[in-house]
N, C-alpha and C positions, 0 to 999 in steps of 0.2 A: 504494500500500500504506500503511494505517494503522499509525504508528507506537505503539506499545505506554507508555501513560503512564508516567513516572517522576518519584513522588512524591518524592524523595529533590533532584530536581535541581528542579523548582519550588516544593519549600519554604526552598533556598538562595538561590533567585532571588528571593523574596520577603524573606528575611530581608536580602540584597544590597538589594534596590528602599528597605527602610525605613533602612539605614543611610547612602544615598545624600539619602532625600527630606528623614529628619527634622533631620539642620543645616540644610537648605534653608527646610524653616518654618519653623526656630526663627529663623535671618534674617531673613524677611520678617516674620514679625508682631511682633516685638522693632521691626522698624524701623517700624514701626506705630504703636508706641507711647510714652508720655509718658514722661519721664528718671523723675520718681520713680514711675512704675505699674513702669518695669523694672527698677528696682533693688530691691525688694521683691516682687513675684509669680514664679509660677510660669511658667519659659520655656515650658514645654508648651500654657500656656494661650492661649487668642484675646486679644487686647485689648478691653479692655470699653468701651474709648472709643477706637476707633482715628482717628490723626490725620494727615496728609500735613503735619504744619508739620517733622519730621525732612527730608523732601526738599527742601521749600524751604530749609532749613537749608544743606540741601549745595550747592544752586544756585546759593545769594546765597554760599558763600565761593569761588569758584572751581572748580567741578568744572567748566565750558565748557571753560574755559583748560587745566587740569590734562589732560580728558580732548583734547583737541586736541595738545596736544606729545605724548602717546600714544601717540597716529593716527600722528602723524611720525614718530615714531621707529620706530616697528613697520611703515610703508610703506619707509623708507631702509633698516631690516634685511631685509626680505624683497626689496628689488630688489637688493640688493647682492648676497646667497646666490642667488637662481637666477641671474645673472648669472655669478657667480663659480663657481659646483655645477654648472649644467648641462653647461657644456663640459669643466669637470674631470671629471664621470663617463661625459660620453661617448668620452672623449678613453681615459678608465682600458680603457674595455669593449671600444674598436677596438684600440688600441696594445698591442699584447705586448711594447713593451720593457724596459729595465729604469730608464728615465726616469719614464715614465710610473707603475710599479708602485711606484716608490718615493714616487714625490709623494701617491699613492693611500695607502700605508702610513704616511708622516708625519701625512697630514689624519686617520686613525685614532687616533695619537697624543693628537692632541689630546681625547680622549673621556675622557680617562685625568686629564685636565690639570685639578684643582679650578680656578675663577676668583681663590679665597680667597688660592690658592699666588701667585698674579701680579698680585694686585692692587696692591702697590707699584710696582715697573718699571712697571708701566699709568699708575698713577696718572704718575709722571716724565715719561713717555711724552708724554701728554695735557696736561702744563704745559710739556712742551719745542717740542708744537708749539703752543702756544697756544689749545688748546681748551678748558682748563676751564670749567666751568660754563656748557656749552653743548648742545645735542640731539643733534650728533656726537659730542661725548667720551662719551654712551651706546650712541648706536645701533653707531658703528664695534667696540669691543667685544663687545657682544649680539651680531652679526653673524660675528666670530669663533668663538665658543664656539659658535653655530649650524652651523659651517660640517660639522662632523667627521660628527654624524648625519647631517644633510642629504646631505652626500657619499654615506653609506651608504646608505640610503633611494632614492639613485637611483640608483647604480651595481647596486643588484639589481632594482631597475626597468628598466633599460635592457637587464640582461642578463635579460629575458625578452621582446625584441622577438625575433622570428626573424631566422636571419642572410639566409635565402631574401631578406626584404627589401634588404636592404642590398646584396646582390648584383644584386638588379634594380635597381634604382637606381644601381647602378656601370655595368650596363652599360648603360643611360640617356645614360649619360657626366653623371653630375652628382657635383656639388664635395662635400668632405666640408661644407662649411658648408650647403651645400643640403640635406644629410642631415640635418644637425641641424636644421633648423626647419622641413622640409618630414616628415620621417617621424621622426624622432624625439620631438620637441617634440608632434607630435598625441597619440601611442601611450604617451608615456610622460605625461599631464595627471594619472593618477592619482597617481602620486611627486611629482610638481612641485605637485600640491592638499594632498599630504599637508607636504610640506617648506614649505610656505606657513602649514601653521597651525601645524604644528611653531617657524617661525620667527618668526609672529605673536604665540602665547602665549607664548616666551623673552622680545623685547619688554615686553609686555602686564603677567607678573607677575616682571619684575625689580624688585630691590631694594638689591643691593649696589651695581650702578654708576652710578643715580641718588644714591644718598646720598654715595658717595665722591667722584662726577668732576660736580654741581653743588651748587648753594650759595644761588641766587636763586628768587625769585618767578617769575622768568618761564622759567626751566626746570625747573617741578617739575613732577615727573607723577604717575601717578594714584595710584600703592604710598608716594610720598610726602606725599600728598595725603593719606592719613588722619590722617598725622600733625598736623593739622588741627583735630582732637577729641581730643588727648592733652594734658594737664600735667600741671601736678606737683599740683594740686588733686583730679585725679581725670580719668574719662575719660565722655565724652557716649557711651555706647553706643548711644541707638535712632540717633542721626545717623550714628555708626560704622558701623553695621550696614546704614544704609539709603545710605551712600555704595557699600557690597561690593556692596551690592543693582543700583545704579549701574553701578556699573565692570563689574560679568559679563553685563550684558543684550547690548553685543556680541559679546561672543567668545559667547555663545550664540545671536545670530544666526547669527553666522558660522559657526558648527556645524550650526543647522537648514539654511544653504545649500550647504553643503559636502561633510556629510556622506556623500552617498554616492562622491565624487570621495575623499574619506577612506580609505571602507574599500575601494574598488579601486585605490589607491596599497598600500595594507598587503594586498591580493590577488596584486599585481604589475602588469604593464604590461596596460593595456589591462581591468584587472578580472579576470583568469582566474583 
C-alpha cells in the first residue's frame, strides 16, 4: 500500500538536511582556503583559488602523533567499558537480588554526576597515583563517565533476549559464563556496537581531561591539538578548520561501518 505524501514532514526534513550540511561546507571550503581570502570573503562562497597547503599545515605540526594517542585512548576506553558493562548488565538482567539491583542503580547514579563537579578529587587522584600527564590519566576517567549509559544501553539490550533461550541453555547444563559469550554476547552485538561508539566518541571529542590531567607534547590529543593554531596574535582559521576536517573523517568512517549495528543496538537485541 502507497503511502499518502506529506509535504509538511519532507519540507522539515529538508530544512533539517540544510542545517546539518551547511556548517559542513562552510568547513570544508574555509579549509580550502588562503588565511587572508578567509578573513575577508564570504563563508558561503567557493574558494576562488582553492589550496591543500592548510592540510599540509596540519600534517607537518603533529596531527600523526596527536591523532594516534586518540586511537589509544579511545581503544583503552572502549575495552575497559565492555569488559566492565557486559557482565554488569548481564549479571543486573539474571540476578533479582538486591546486590545486584543496587550496583545497577549506583552505575545510574552516575548519569547525574557532571565531570566539572569531580574534577578536583580526579585530578588528586591521578597525581597520587602517578599518572599525570599521561594516556591513562584520560582514558581511565573517559571510561568512567562512559560507564553509567553504556550500562543502560545494554541492560535493555539484554532484557530483550528471550528467556526460552536461556533456559535451553540451562538445561544444556552450560555455565553462566558460557551464557554470556556463547548467547548473549552474539544476540546482544547491536548494544555492544552501539556502546562502542557511544564510548569511542566520549574519547574522541573530550576536552576537559586532556587539558586538566596532561601537560606534554607527547600526550596531546586531537581536541588539544587545535590549540595549535590559537595565540594571542590571532587565530589561522582555514588550518583550524581543515584540522576539524581531519579529526571527523574517522569517526565518520566508523559511522559508515557501523551504522547499521547502531540502529539495531537502539532497536534492541538482535535488531527487532
Amino acid at each position: 500500500m502507497r503511502r499518502p505524501a506529506n509535504p509538511p514532514a519532507g519540507l522539515g526534513a529538508v530544512i533539517w538536511l540544510a542545517v546539518v550540511l551547511v556548517p559542513v561546507y562552510v568547513m570544508v571550503s574555509v579549509s580550502l582556503t588562503r588565511q587572508d581570502e578567509a578573513l575577508g570573503s564570504n563563508a558561503l562562497r567557493p574558494p576562488r583559488h582553492p589550496t591543500l597547503a592548510n592540510y599540509n599545515t596540519v600534517l607537518d605540526n603533529g596531527f600523526g602523533h596527536f591523532l594516534a594517542n586518540t586511537v589509544l585512548v579511545a581503544a583503552v576506553v572502549v575495552g575497559i567499558v565492555l569488559v566492565l558493562c557486559v557482565p554488569l548488565a548481564y549479571v543486573t538482567v539474571r540476578t533479582r537480588g538486591f546486590w545486584s539491583g543496587g550496583a545497577f542503580r549506583l552505575f545510574l547514579l552516575g548519569v547525574a554526576v557532571p565531570a566539572q563537579a569531580v574534577v578536583v578529587p580526579l585530578y588528586l587522584m591521578i597525581t597520587k597515583l602517578n599518572l599525570y600527564d599521561s594516556l591513562l590519566a584520560v582514558a581511565l576517567p573517559t571510561a568512567a563517565f562512559a560507564m553509567p549509559v553504556s550500562v543502560l544501553v545494554l541492560t535493555g539490550t539484554l532484557r530483550d533476549i528471550p528467556e526460552e533461550l536461556y533456559e535451553a541453555m540451562a538445561l544444556d547444563g552450560a555455565s553462566p559464563a558460557r551464557m554470556l559469550f556463547r548467547l548473549v554476547v552474539p544476540l546482544a552485538r547491536g548494544g555492544i556496537g552501539t556502546v562502542v561508539v557511544y564510548a569511542s566518541l566520549q574519547a574522541w571529542n573530550g576536552f576537559l581531561f586532556p587539558l586538566i590531567f596532561t601537560q606534554s607534547e607527547d600526550s596531546r590529543m586531537l581536541t588539544l591539538g587545535l590549540f595549535t593554531y590559537v595565540s594571542q596574535f590571532g587565530v589561522d582559521i582555514p588550518a583550524l578548520l581543515a584540522s576539524v576536517v581531519l579529526s571527523g573523517v574517522p569517526v565518520f568512517a566508523v559511522y559508515l561501518v557501523a551504522r547499521r549495528t547502531l540502529v539495531g543496538g537502539l532497536m534492541g537485541a538482535g535488531g527487532k
